[in-house]
N, C-alpha and C positions, 0 to 999 in steps of 0.2 A: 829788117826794120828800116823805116825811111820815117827822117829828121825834117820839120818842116824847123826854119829861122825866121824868129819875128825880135825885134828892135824895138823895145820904149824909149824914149826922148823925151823925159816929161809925161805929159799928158799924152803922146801923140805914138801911136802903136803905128808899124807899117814890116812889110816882108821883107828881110834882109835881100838884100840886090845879090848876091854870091850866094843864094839859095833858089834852085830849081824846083817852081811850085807845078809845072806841068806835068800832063798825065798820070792825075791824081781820078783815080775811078771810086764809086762811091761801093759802098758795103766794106770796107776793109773792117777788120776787126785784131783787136792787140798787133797793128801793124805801124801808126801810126805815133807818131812823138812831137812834141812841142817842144822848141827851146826860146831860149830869152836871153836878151842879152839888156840891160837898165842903162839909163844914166845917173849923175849921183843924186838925182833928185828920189831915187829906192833906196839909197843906202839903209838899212838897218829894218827896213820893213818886210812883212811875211806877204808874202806874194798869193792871188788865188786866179788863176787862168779861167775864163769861164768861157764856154764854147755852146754856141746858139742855134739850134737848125729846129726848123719848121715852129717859131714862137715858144718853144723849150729852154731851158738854160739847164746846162751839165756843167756846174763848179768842179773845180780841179786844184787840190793845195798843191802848187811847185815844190819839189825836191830842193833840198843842198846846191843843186847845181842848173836851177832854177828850168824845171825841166817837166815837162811831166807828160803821159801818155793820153791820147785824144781819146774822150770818151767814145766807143762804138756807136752809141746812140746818134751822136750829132755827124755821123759819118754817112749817114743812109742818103740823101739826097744831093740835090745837084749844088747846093752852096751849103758853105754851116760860116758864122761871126766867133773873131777869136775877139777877144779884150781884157784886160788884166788891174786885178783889184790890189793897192798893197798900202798896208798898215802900221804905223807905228806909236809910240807912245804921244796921243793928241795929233795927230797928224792919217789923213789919208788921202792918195790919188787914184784916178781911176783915169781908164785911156778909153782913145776913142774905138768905136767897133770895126773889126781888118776885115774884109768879104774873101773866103778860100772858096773858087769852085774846083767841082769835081765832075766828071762825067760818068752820067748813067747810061746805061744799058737794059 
């Protein structure tokens, strides 16, 4: 299994720099994983990961460990959009959308 790192700051979603997004090939399936790491502007909110490819949206609630497995669907082509929804009592943010490509064959 291979971990892709992405970073919210606020509003502001981007690829952890200590995370190696290269030679990522499209069709994986139950191979792929999301993690997250917040700033405290998420403190206490339920997180929902949503992953975009080809005009689709595949929502994804984050685990405990704010983590969750990329839907196969959004895996099939040459880019898919990561960005992350989170929620709390009167309060919500949303980030901006991250571009991951991948190469097909």
């Amino acid at each position: 299994m291979r971990v892709l790192k992405f970073k919210a700051d606020g509003q502001r979603l981007k690829k952890q720099a200590d995370c190696d997004f290269s030679g990522l090939v499209a069709g994986s399936a139950g191979y792929l994983r999301a993690e997250f790491t917040f700033s405290d502007d998420w403190l206490g909110c339920k997180k929902v990961a949503g992953f975009i490819a080809d005009d689709k949206e595949y929502p994804v609630m984050l685990d405990d460990n704010d983590s969750c497995m990329i839907p196969t669907e959004a895996l099939s082509g040459e880019l898919f959009k990561v960005y992350v929804v989170g929620a709390n009592v009167g309060y919500k943010i949303i980030t901006n959308h991250t571009k991951v490509k991948q190469e097909v064959y």
